[in-house]
N, CA, C and O atoms as a printed pandas DataFrame, in Angstrom:
     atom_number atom_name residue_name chain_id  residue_number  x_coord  y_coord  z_coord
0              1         N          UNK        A               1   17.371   -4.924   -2.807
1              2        CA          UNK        A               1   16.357   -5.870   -2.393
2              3         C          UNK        A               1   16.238   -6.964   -3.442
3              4         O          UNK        A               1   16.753   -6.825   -4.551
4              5         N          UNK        A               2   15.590   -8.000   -3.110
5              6        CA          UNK        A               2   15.667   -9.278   -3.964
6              7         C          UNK        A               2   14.357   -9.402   -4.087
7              8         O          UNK        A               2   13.509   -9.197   -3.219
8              9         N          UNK        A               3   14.149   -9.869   -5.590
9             10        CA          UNK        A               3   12.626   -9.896   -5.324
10            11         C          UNK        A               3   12.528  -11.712   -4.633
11            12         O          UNK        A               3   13.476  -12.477   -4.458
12            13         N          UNK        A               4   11.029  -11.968   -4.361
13            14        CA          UNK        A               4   11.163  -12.690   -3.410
14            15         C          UNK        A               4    9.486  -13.793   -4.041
15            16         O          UNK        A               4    8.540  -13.064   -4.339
16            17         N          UNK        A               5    9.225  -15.327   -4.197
17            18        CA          UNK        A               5    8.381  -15.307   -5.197
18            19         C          UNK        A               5    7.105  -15.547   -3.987
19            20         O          UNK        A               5    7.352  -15.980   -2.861
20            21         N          UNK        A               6    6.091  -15.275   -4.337
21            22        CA          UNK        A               6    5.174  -15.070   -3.950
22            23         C          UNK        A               6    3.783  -15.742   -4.189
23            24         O          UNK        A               6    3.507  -15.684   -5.387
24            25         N          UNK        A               7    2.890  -16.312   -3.505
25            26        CA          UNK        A               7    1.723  -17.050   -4.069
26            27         C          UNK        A               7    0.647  -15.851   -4.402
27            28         O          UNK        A               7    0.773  -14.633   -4.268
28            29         N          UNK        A               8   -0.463  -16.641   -4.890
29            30        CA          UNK        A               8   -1.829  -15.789   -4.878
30            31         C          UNK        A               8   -2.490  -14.757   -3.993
31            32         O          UNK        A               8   -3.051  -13.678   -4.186
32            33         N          UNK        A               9   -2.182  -15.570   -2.866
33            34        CA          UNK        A               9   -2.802  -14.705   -1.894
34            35         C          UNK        A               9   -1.970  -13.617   -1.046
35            36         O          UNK        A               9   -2.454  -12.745   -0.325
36            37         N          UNK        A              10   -0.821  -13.829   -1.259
37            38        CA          UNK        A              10    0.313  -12.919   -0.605
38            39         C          UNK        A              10    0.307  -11.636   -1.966
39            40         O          UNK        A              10    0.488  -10.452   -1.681
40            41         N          UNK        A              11    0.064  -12.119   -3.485
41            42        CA          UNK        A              11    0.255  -10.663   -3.729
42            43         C          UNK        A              11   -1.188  -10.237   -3.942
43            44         O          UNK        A              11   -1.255   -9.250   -4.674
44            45         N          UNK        A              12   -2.133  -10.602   -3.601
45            46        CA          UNK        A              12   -3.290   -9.603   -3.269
46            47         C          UNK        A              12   -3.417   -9.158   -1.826
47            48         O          UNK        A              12   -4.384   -8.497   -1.447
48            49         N          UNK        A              13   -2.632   -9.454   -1.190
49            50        CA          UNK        A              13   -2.471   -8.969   -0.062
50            51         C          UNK        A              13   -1.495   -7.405   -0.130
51            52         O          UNK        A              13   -1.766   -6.396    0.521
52            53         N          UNK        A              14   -0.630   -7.519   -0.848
53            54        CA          UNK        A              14    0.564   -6.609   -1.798
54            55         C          UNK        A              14   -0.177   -5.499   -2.306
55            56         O          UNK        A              14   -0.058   -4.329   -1.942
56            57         N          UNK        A              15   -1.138   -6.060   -3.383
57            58        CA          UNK        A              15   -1.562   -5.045   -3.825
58            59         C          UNK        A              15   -2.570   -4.458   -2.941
59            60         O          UNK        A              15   -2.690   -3.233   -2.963
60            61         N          UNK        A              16   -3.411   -5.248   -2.062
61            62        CA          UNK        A              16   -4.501   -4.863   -1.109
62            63         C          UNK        A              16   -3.775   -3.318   -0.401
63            64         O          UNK        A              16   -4.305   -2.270   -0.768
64            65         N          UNK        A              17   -2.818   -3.249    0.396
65            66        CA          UNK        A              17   -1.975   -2.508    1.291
66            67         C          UNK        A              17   -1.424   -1.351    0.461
67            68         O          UNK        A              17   -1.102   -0.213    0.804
68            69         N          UNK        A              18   -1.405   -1.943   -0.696
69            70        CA          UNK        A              18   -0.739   -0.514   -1.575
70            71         C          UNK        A              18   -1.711    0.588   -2.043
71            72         O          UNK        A              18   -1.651    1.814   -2.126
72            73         N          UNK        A              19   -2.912   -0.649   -2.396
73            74        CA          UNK        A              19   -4.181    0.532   -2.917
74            75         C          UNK        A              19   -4.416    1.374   -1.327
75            76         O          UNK        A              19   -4.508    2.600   -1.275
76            77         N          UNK        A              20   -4.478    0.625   -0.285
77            78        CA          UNK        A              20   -5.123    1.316    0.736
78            79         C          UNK        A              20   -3.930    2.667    1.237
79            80         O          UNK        A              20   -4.209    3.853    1.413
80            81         N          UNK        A              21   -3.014    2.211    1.330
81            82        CA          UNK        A              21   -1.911    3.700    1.331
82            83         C          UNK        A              21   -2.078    4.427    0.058
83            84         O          UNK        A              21   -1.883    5.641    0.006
84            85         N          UNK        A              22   -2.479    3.641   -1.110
85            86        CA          UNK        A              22   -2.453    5.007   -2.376
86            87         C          UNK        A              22   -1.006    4.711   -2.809
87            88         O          UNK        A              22   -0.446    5.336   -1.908
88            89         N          UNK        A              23   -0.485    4.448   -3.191
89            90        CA          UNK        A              23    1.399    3.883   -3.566
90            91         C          UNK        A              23    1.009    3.181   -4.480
91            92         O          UNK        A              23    0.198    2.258   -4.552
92            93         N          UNK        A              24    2.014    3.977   -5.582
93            94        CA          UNK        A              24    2.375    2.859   -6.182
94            95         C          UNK        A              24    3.635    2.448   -6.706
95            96         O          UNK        A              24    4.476    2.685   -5.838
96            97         N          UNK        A              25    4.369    1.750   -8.103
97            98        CA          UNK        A              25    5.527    1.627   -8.706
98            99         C          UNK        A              25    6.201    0.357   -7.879
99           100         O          UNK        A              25    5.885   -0.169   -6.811
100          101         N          UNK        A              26    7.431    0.045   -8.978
101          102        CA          UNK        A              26    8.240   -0.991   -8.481
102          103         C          UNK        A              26    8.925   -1.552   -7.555
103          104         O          UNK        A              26    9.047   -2.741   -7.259
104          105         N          UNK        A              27    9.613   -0.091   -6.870
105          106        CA          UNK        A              27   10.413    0.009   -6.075
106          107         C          UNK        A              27    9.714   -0.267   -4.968
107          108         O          UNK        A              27   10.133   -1.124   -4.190
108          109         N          UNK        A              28    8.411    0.495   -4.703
109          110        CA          UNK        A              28    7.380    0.407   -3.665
110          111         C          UNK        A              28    7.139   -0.818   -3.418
111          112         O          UNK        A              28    7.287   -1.194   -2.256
112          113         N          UNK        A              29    6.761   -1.642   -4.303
113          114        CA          UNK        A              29    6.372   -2.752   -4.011
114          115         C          UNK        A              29    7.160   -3.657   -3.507
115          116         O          UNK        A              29    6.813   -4.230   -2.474
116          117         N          UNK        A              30    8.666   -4.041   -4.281
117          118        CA          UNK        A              30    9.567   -4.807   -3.740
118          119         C          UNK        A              30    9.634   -4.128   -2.126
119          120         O          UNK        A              30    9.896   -4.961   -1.258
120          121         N          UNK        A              31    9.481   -3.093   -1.781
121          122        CA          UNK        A              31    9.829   -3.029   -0.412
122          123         C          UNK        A              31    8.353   -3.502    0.527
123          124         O          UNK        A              31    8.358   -3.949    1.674
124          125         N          UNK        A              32    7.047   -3.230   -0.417
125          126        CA          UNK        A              32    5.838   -3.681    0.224
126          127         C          UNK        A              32    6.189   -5.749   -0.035
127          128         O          UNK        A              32    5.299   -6.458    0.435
128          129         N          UNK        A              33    6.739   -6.092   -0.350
129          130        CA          UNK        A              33    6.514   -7.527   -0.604
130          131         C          UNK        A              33    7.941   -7.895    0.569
131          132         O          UNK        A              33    8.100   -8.889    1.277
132          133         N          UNK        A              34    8.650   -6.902    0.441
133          134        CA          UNK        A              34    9.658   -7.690    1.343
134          135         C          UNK        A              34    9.550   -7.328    3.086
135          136         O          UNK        A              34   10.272   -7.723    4.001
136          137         N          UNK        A              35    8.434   -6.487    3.109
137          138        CA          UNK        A              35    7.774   -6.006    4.470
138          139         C          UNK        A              35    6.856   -7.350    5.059
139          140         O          UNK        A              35    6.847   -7.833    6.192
140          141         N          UNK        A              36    6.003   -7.797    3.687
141          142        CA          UNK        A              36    5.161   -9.136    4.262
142          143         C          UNK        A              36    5.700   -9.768    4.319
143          144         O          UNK        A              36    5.390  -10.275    5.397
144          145         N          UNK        A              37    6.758  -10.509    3.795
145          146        CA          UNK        A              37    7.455  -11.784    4.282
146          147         C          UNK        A              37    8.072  -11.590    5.771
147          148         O          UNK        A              37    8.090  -12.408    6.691
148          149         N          UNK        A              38    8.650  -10.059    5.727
149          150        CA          UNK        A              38    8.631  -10.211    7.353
150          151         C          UNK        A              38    7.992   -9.948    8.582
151          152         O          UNK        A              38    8.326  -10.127    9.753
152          153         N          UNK        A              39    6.755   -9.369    7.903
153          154        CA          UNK        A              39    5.556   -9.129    9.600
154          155         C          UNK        A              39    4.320  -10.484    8.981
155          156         O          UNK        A              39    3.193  -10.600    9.464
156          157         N          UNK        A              40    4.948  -11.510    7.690
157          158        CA          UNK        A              40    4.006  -12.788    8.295
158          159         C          UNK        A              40    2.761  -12.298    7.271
159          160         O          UNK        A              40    1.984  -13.241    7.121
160          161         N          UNK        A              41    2.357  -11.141    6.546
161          162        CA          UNK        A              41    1.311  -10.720    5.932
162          163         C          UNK        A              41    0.353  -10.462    6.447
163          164         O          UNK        A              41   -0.805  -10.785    6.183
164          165         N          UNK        A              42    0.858   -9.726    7.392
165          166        CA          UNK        A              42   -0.034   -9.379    8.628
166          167         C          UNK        A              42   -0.647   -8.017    8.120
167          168         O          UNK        A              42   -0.160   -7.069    8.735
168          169         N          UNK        A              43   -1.733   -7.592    7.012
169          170        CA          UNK        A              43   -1.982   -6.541    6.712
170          171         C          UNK        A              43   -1.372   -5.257    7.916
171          172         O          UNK        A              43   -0.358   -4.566    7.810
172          173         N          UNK        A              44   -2.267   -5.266    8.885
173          174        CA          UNK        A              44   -1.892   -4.251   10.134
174          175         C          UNK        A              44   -0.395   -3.938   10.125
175          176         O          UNK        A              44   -0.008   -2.795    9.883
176          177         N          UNK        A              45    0.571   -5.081   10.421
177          178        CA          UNK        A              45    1.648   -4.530   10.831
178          179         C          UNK        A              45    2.185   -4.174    9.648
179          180         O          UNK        A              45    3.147   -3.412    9.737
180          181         N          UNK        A              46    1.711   -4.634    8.115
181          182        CA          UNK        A              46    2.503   -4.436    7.006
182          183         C          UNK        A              46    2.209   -3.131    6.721
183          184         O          UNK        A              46    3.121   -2.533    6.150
184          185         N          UNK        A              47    0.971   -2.354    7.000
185          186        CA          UNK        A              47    0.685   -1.183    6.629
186          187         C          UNK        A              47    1.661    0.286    7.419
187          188         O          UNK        A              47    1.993    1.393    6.994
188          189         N          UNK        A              48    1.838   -0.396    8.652
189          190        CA          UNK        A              48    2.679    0.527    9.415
190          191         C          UNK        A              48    4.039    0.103    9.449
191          192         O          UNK        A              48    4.665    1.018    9.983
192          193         N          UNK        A              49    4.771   -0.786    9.160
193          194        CA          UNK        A              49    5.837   -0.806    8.611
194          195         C          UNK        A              49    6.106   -0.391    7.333
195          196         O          UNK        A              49    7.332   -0.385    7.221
196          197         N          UNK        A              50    5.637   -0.076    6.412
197          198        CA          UNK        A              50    5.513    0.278    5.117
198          199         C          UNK        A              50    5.395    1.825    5.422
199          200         O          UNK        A              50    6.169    2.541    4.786
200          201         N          UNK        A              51    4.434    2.504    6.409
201          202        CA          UNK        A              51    4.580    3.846    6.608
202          203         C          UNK        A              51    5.797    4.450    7.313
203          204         O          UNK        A              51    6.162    5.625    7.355
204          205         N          UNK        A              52    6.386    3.243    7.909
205          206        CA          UNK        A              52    7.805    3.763    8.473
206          207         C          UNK        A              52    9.112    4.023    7.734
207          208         O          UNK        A              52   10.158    4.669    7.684
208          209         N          UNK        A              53    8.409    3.164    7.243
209          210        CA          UNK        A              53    9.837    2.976    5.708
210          211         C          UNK        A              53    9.673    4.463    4.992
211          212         O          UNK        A              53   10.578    5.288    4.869
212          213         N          UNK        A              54    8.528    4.581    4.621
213          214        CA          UNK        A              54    8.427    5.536    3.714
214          215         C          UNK        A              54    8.228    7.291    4.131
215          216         O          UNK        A              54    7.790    8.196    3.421
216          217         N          UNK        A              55    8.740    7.333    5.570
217          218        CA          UNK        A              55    8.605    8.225    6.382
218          219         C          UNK        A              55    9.461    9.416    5.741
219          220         O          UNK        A              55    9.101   10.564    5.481
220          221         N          UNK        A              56   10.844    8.726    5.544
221          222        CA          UNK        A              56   12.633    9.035    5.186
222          223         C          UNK        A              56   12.185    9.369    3.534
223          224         O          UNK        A              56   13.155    9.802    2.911
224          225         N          UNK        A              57   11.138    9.277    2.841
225          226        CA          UNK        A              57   11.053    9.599    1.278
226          227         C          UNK        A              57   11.136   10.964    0.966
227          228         O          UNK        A              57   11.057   11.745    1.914
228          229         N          UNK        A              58   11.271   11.393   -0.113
229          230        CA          UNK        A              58   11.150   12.488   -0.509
230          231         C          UNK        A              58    9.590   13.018   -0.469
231          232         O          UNK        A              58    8.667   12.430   -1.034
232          233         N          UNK        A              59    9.443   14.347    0.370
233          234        CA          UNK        A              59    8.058   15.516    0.416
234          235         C          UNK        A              59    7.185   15.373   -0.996
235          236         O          UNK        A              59    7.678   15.812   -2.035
236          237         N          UNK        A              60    6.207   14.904   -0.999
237          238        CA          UNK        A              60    5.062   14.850   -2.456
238          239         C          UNK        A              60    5.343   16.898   -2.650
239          240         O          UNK        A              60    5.992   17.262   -3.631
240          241         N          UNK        A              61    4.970   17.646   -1.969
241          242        CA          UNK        A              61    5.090   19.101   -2.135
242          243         C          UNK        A              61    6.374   19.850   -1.431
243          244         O          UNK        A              61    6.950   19.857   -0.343
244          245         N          UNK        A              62    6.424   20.184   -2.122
245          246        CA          UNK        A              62    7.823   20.949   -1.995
246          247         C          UNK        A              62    7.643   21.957   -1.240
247          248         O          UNK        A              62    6.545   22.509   -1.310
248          249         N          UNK        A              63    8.428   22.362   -0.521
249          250        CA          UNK        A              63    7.929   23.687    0.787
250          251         C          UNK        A              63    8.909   25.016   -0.148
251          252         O          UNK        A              63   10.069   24.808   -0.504
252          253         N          UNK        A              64    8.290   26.123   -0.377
253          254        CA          UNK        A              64    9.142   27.108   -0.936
254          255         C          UNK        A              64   10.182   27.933    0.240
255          256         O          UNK        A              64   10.964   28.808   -0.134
């Protein structure tokens, strides 16, 4: 991913969506910043595209 530059209000929008999923780190974000440029910073659709993405991640708890 490329990072991509961003005004004021697009990365409090960034960080807005990340606090509200609870996410955080670098990687997360370049994919949360390259989600708003393409649903427009549409909080709504950025929040559920961002949960789709992160569907395929590795389990927070490990199943024994």
């Amino acid at each position: 991913m490329v990072r991509v530059k961003l005004s004021e209000e697009e990365r409090a929008i960034v960080k807005e969506v990340m606090d509200e999923l609870g996410i955080s780190g670098g990687r997360v974000k370049m994919l949360v910043e390259a989600v708003g440029v393409r649903t427009g910073f549409d909080k709504r659709r950025m929040r559920v595209a961002v949960k789709r993405a992160l569907v395929g991640g590795e389990p927070i708890v490990k199943k024994k």
